[in-house]
C-alpha distance (Angstrom), angle and dihedral (degrees) to the residues before:
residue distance angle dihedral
X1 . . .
X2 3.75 . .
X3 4.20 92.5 .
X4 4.14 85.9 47.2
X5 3.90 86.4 51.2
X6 4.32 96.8 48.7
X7 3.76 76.8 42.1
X8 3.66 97.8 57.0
X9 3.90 92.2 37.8
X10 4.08 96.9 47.4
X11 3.93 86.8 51.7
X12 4.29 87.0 46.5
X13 3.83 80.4 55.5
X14 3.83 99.4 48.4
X15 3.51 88.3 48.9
X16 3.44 104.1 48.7
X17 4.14 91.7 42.7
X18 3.75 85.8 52.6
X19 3.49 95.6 59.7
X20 3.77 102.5 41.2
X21 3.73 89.9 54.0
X22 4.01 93.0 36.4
X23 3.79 110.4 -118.3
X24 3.96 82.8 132.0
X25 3.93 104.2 34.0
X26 4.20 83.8 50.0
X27 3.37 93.2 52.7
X28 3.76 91.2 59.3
X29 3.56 132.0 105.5
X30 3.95 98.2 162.0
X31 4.18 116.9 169.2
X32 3.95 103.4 -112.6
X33 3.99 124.1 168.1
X34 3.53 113.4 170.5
X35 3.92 131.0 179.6
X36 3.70 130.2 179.5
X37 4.09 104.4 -108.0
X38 3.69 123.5 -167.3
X39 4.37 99.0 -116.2
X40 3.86 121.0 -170.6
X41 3.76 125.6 -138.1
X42 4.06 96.9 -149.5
X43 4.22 116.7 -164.7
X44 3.44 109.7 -139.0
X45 3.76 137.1 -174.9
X46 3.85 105.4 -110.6
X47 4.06 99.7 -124.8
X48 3.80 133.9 88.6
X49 3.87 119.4 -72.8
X50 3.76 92.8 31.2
X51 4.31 94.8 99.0
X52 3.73 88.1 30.4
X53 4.10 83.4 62.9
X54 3.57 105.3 47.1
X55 3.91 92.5 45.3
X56 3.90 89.7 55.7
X57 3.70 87.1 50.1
X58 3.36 89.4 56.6
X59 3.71 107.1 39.9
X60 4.39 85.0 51.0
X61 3.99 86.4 64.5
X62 3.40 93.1 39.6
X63 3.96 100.1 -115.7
X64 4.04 103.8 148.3
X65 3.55 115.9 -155.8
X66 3.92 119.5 -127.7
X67 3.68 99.1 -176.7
X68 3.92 136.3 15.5
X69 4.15 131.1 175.8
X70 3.69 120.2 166.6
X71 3.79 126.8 -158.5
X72 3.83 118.5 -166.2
X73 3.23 129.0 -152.2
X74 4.33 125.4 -177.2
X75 4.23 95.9 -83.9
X76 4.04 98.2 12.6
X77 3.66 144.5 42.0
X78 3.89 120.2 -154.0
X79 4.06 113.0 -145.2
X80 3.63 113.5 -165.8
X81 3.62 116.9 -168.0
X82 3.58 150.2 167.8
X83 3.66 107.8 -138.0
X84 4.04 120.9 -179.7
X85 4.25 91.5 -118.7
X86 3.38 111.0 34.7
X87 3.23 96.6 168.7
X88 3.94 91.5 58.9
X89 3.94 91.1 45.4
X90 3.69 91.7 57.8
X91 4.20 93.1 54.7
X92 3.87 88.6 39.4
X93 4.03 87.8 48.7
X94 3.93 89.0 41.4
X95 3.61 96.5 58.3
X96 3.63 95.7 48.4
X97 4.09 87.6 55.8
X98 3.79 85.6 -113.6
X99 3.87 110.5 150.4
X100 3.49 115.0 -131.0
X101 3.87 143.2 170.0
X102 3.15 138.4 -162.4
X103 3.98 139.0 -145.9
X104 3.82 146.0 158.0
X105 3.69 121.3 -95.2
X106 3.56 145.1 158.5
X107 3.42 122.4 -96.1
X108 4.38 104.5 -171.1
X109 3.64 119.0 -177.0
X110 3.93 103.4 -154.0
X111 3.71 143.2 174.7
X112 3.64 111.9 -94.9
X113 3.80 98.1 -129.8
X114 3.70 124.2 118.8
X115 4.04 121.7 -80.7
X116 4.06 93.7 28.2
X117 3.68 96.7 109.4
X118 4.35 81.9 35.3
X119 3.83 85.0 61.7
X120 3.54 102.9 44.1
X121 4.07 97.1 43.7
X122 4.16 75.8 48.3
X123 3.51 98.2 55.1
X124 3.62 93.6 35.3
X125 3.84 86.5 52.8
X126 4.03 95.4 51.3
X127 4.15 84.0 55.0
X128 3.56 93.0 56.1
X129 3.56 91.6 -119.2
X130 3.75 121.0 146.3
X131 3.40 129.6 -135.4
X132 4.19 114.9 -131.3
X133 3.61 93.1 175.7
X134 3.76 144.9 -39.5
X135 4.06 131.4 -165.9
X136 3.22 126.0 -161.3
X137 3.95 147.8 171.1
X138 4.01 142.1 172.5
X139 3.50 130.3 170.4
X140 3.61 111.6 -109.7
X141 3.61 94.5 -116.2
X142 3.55 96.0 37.0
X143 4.11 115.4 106.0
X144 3.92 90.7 -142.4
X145 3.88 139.4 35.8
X146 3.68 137.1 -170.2
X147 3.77 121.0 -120.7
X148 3.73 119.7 -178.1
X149 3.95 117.4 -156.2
X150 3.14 139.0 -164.7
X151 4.24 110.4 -162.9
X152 3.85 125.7 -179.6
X153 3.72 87.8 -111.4
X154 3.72 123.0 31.9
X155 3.59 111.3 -169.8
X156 4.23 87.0 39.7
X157 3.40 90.3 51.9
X158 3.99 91.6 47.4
X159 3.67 81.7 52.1
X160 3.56 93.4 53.7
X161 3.80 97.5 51.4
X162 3.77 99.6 38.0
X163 3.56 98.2 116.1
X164 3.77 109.8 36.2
C-alpha cells in the first residue's frame, strides 16, 4: 500500500513538472477553432416549467441553442446560453418580461484528447488573462467537444489562442 501510494505521488509529480516546463503542452497539436459568440445570461424563476418555457420560446422562432449551463441560486436560476440568433432571443425574451443579458464569449471547438483544456488555461495563464468561467462537454466517444469561455479579456485571449 505504502509503495502503490509513493508510486501514485512520484507519477503526480512527473506529471505536473512536465507540464509547467512543457514537455506535454509541446507535444501537442490539438484541433482548436474558436470564435467570439454572443452568450446570454437568462434570470429565471427557480421552479419547474420555468426552462421548459423559454426553450419553447425559442424553438417557435426557430433560435437553436448551441450551448446551455445553469447556476441556481435559492429564488433564481441563471441560464447561460449560446443560441444561433441572439439578437432574436433577446426580443423573444423581452416580450415575455424575461430579463436577459448579454456578453461576449468564446465558443472553441477542440479535440477531445487529454491536455487541450491544460493548454489553453496555460496559454491563457502566460497572457495574464483570467478565466471567469468556462463550460464544457464531449461525448466520450466523440473526437471533438465544445467548451464555451468566458476570459477577462476577449479579444487578448483570442490573441492568445490563435494558433493552437
Amino acid at each position: 500500500m505504502v509503495a502503490s501510494h509513493i508510486t501514485n505521488r512520484t507519477q503526480h509529480l512527473f506529471w505536473l513538472s512536465a507540464l509547467h516546463d512543457g514537455r506535454i503542452l509541446s507535444r501537442m497539436n490539438p484541433q482548436v477553432s474558436i470564435e467570439t459568440a454572443t452568450q446570454l445570461a437568462v434570470f429565471l424563476g427557480n421552479r419547474p416549467g420555468a426552462l421548459s418555457r423559454v426553450c419553447t420560446e425559442l424553438a417557435a422562432a426557430e433560435v437553436n441553442i448551441h450551448a446551455l449551463a445553469i447556476s441556481d441560486t435559492v429564488d433564481h436560476a441563471v441560464v447561460r446560453m449560446v443560441v444561433s440568433d441572439p439578437t432574436k432571443a433577446l426580443m423573444i425574451l423581452g416580450e415575455r418580461g424575461v430579463l436577459a443579458l448579454e456578453n461576449d464569449v468564446l465558443m472553441i471547438d477542440c479535440s477531445n484528447e487529454p491536455g487541450v483544456l491544460a493548454t489553453i488555461a496555460d496559454r491563457l495563464a502566460k497572457a495574464e488573462i483570467n478565466i471567469e468561467y468556462a463550460y464544457l462537454a464531449t461525448s466520450p466517444k466523440s473526437s471533438h467537444g465544445l467548451m464555451i469561455l468566458r476570459p477577462s479579456n476577449v479579444e487578448k485571449a483570442e490573441r492568445a489562442l490563435r494558433d493552437l
